[in-house]
N, C-alpha and C positions, 0 to 999 in steps of 0.2 A: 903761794901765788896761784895755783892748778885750782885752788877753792874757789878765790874769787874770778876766774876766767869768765863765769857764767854771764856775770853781771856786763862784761866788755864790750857785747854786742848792743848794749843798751846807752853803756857811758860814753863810748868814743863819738857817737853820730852828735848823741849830747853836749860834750865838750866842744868838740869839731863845729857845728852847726851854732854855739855861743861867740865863738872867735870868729866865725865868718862874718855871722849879722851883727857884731860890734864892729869890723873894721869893713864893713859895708862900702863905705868909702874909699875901701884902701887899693892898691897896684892888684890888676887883673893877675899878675903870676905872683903873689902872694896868696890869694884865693884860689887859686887854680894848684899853689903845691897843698896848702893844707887839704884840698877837698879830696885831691888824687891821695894823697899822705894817708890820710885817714879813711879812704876805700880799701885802699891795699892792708893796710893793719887789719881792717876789717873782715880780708881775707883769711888774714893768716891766722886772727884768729878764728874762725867759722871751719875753719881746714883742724886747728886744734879741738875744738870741740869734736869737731865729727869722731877724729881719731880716741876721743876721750868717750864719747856714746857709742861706738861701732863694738863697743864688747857686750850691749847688751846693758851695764849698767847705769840708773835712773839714777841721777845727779840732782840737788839743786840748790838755791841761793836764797835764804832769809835774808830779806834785809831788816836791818837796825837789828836782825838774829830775833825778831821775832815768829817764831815758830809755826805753820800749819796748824790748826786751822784760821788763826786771827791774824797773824802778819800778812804781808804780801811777800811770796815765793816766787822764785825764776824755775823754771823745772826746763830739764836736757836730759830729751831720750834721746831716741833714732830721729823720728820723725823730727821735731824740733831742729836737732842738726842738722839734718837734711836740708829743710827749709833755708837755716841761715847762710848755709853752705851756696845755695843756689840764689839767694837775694845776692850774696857778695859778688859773684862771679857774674851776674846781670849788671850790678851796679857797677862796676870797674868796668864793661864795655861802654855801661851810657855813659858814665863823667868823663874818660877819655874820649868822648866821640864829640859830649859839648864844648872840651876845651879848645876843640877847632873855632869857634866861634858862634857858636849856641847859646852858652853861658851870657855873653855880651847884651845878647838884644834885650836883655829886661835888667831888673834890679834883684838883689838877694837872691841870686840860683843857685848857688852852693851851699847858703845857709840854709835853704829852704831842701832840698835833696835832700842832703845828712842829718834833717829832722823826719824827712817823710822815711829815710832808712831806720831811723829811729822808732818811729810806731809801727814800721813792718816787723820787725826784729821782736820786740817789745811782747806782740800777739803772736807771735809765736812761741815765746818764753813765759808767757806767762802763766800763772795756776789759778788765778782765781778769775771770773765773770767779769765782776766790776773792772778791772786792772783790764781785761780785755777788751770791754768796752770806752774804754778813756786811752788805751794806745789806738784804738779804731778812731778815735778824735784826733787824736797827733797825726798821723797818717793822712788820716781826712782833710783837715787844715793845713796839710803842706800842699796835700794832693790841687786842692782849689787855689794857690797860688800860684804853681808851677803849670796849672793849664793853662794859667793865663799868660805865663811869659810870651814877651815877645808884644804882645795885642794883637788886633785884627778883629774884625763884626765876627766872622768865622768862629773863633775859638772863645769870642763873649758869649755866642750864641748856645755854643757845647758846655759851655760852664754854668749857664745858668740852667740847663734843666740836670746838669749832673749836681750840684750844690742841692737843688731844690730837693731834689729824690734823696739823695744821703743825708740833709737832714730830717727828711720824712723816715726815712731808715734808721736814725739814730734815735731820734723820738721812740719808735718802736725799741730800738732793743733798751732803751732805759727801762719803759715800762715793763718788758719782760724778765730785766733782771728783778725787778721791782717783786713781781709779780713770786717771782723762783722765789726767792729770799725772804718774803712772808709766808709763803708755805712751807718752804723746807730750814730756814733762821740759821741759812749763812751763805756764804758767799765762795768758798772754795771750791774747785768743781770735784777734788778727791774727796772732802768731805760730802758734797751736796748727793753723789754716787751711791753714799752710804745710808744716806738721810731719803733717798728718793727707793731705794731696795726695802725700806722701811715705811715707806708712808700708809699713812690710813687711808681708807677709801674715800673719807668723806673729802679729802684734799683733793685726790689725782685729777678732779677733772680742773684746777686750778692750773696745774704744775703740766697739766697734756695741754690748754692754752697759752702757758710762756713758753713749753718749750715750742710748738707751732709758731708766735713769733718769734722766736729765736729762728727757726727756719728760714722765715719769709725774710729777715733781715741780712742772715749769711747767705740768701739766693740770690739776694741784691745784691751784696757783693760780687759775689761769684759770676751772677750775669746772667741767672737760668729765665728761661721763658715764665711769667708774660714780663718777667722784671728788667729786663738788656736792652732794651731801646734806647738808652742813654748814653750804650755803650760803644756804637758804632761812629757816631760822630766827635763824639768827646776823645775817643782815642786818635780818630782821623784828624784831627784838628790842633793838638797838641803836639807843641815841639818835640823833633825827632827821641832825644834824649829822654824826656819825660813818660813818650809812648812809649818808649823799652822801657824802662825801668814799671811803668802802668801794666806790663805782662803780667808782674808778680802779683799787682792787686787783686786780679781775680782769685787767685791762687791760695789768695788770703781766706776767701769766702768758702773755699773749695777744706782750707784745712780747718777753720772755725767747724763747719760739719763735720770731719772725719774725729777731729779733738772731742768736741761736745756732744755727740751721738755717738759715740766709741763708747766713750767715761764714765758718763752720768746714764745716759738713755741704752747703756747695753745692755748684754746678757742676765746680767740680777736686777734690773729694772724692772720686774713682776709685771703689771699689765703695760706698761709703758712700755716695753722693748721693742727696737724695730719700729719707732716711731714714725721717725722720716723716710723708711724705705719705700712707700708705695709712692708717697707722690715726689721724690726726688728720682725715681725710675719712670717714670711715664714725664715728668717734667722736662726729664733730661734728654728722653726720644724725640719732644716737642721740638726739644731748645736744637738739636742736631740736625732735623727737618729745616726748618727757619731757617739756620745758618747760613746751611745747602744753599736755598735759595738765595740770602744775602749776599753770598759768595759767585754764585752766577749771574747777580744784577747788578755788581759793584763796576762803577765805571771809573774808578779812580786808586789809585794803587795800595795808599796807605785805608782808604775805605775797605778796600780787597782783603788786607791782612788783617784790618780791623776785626773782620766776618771772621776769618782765620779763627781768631784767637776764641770765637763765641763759638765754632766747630769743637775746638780744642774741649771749653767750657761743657758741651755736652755730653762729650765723650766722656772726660772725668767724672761728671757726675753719676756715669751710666754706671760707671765702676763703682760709686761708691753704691748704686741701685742695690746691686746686685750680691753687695750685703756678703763677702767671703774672704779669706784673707788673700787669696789667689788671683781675686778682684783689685784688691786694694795695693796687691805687688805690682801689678802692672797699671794702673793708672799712676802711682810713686814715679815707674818708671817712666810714661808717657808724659807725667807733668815735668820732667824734668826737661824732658825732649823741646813739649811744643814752647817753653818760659823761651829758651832760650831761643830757638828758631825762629820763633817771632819777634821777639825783641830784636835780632838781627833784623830780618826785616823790616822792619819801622824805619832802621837806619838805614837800612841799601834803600829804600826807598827815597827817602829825603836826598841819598848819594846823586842816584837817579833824575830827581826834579830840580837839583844843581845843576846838571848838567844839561837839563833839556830847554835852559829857557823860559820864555811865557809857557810852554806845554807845561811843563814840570810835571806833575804825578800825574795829571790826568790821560789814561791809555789812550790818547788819538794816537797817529802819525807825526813826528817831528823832525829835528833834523837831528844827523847822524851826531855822537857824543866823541867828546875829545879819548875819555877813557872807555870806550862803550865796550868792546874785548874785556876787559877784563871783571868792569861790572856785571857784562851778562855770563860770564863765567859764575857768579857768586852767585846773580838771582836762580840759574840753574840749579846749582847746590841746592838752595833753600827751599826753591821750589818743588823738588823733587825730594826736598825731606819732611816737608809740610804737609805734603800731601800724602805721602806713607808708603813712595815707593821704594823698592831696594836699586841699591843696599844700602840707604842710610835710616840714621834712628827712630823716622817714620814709621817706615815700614815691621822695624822688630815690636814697636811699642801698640802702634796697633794690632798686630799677632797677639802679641801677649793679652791685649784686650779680647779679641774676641774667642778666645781661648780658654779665657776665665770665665765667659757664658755660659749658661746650664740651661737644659730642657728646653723652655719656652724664650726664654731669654733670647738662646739663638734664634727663634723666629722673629722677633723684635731687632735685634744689636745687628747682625750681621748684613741683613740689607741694607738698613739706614747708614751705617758705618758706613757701607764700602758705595753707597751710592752717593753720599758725600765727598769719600775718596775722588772718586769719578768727578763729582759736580767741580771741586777743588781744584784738581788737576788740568778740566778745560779752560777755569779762568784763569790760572796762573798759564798755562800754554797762551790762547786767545792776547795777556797782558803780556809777555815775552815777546811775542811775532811781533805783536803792534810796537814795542819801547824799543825792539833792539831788531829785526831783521826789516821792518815795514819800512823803518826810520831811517835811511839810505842816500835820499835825496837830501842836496844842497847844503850849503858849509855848514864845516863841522862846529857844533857849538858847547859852550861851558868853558871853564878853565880848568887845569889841574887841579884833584882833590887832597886834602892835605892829610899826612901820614895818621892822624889822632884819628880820622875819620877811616881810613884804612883797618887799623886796629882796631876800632870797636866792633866792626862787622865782622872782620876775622876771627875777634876773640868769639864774639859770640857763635859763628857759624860753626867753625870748627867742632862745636860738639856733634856735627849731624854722624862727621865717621867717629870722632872718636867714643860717641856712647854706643855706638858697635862694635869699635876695638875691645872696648871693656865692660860688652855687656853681662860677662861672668860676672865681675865684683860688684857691678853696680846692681844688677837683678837679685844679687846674693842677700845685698845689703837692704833693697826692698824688701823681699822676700822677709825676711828677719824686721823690718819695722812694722810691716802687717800681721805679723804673730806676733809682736808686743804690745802693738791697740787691741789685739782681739784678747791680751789677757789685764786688763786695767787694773786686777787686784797687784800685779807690782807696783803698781804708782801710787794707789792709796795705804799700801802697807811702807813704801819709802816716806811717804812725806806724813801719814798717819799711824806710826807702828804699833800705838797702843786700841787703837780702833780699825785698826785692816782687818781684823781675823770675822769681822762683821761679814765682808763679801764673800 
């Protein structure tokens, strides 16, 4: 049974997501237990995995036991566990938070979630290019229906330039795979590692053009400058639920780079090595400047955390600039932070513009909230974990970033970081006064908010102290995934044993 676990995170959203959109039709709490049902399974198993990767050993699953390098394999280290570990635990806050009544306003939102869980999962289990490029389609095609739920001119408007761009994105990484795969004549990325350590000169400059667009395409993802403009509104504009669970997607783009510039483009890479460091380091100074300012011009809440999560976006990137495993422990651990801080967010937000009325998210003056106590108790929490100060997981995750700086590094990271911080901290201050102390005058307005909606913010917020209670095991357990990417020949000697001793 331990054998095939690997495969779980890819079949349950699968099956799940089959039985939703055939009984499409059927009673709102028959939908609502299988989608919660198979979230939480989802958990337990991502909680097994982890416990099955956290010793260090590189797992993984042939399917139909076709073997490396011509099947398609599932592969589970650290990293991978990591990831599914923190998709679960995002996604058990959003689908409890829609079952308040999120779910209702459209058609097929449960089947559509536990497919788009399905291609998050999927890319990050996978071993081979192509398989990762066709779960970035799964993923993609749930993503553009679930921005639509609901309707509204609004969120038509954010779909159609975020549709447009990722199929402009998609286009690109076909051709890139296209491109890898005549040059180097396969498709697995342990293998391509091996095949790329090896190549002739007359090829490289073929194979330094796909992997460039393979860059441009996982920066799209991810959201780096000039590529994120799609990403402020399209997330501000999509149902609460869907914007938490959309944390993860960048996240997606952030690990495509660490996966496929670790493996293929590292250290025995011969002139290719260090491909994408120069311009994913200045890229990512860009993308964190930008932010800064989107964060200080945002006049509306969920647009506010939107900016967030693109501050978030730069910061990761910086870490991975900076090219060290010391770097890459502490943005593990920062991305762990902001996934979740934000995606709470999204939801105290939407909590918030329930409660406020016509205002609803937009930061004017409004009137005073039924539950306003105790929601601005939470925005406090988040606010003050978002932005990075102590003592919650903010604050230790960006330490650890700018710690892992070197030399020049710290002339670049350390202003921009902390003048972010700053920029951060005055709009979430400036949007606190105005939603909750400005707002005083005249009856109180909203109704009571319902327990699901309670719990998904809770579940999510809660990590701000407890990734500080536990930032021993959890830095320990970074720490150890970034000196498992920094050595790739484990993964091509697990999944290739008779061609590893190549690297």
């Amino acid at each position: 049974m331990m054998q095939h676990l690997i495969v779980f995170p890819v079949v349950l959203p699968l099956v799940a997501g089959i039985l939703l959109l055939y009984q499409r039709q059927g009673l709102v709490r028959y939908k609502r237990t299988v989608s919660v049902t198979a979230t939480v399974l989802l958990l337990l198993v991502a909680i097994g995995l982890l416990r099955q990767a956290a010793g260090g050993e590189i797992t993984y699953y042939a399917l139909g036991d076709w073997q490396a390098p011509f099947g398609i394999v599932l592969v589970l280290d650290r990293l991978s566990a990591l990831m599914l570990l923190l998709t679960a635990v995002l996604a058990v806050g959003a689908v409890v938070f829609a079952c308040a009544g999120d779910d209702e306003k459209g058609s097929n939102f449960h089947g559509l979630f536990q497919w788009q869980l399905l291609g998050i999962n999927g890319a990050f289990l996978t071993g081979d290019l192509f398989n990762l490029f066709v779960f970035f389609e799964v993923l993609l095609l749930a993503s553009y229906a679930l921005l639509l739920h609901g309707g509204g001119k609004a969120r038509i408007q954010a779909s159609v330039h975020y549709v447009v761009l990722n199929l402009a994105g998609s286009s690109l990484f076909l051709i890139a795979v296209g491109i890898l795969y005549g040059a180097t004549g396969t498709l697995n990325m342990a293998d391509m590692a091996i095949r790329v350590a090896e190549l002739p000169a007359e090829r490289e400059g073929l194979v330094t053009a796909g992997a460039l667009m393979l860059l441009v395409v996982f920066g799209l993802k991810a959201a780096i400058l000039p590529l994120y403009f799609w990403l402020p509104k399209a997330y501000a504009s999509a149902p609460a639920p869907v914007a938490a669970l959309f944390a993860i997607m960048t996240k997606v783009g952030i690990y495509a780079i660490l996966r496929v510039y670790s493996l293929i483009f590292g250290d025995s890479a011969g002139g290719l090595e260090a491909l994408e460091q120069p311009w994913v380091w200045w890229l990512s100074l860009a993308t964190l400047a930008a932010a800064g300012i989107g964060v200080l011009a945002a006049r509306d809440l969920r647009l506010l955390v939107a900016y967030l999560v693109l501050v978030s976006v730069g910061t990761l990137l910086a870490g991975i600039g900076m090219r060290s495993p010391q770097a890459v422990s502490a943005l593990l651990y920062y991305l762990i932070h902001t996934t979740l801080i934000t995606g709470g967010l999204f939801l105290l937000a939407e909590m918030i513009g329930l409660q406020r009325g016509k205002a609803g998210t937009r930061i004017v003056k409004g009137r005073p909230m039924v539950q306003g106590t105790a929601l601005a108790m939470l925005f406090f929490v988040g606010a003050i974990a978002v932005a990075g100060i102590p003592p919650f997981s903010g604050a230790f995750g960006k330490a650890l970033m700018l710690n892992a700086a070197e030399g020049n590094q710290r002339l670049w990271l350390w202003p921009l970081l902390l003048l972010t911080s700053l920029a951060s901290l005055i709009a979430l201050s400036r949007a606190g006064s105005t939603l909750f102390w400005r707002s005083h005058r005249g009856t109180i307005s909203g109704t009571p908010l319902s327990r699901c909606q309670w719990f998904g913010v809770i579940w999510l917020l809660s990590a701000a102290p407890l990734l500080v209670a536990m930032a021993g095991p959890v830095s320990s357990y970074t720490q150890a995934t970034a000196e498992q990417l920094a050595t790739p020949q484990v993964l091509i000697r697990t999944l290739l044993p008779d061609a590893g001793d190549a690297q």
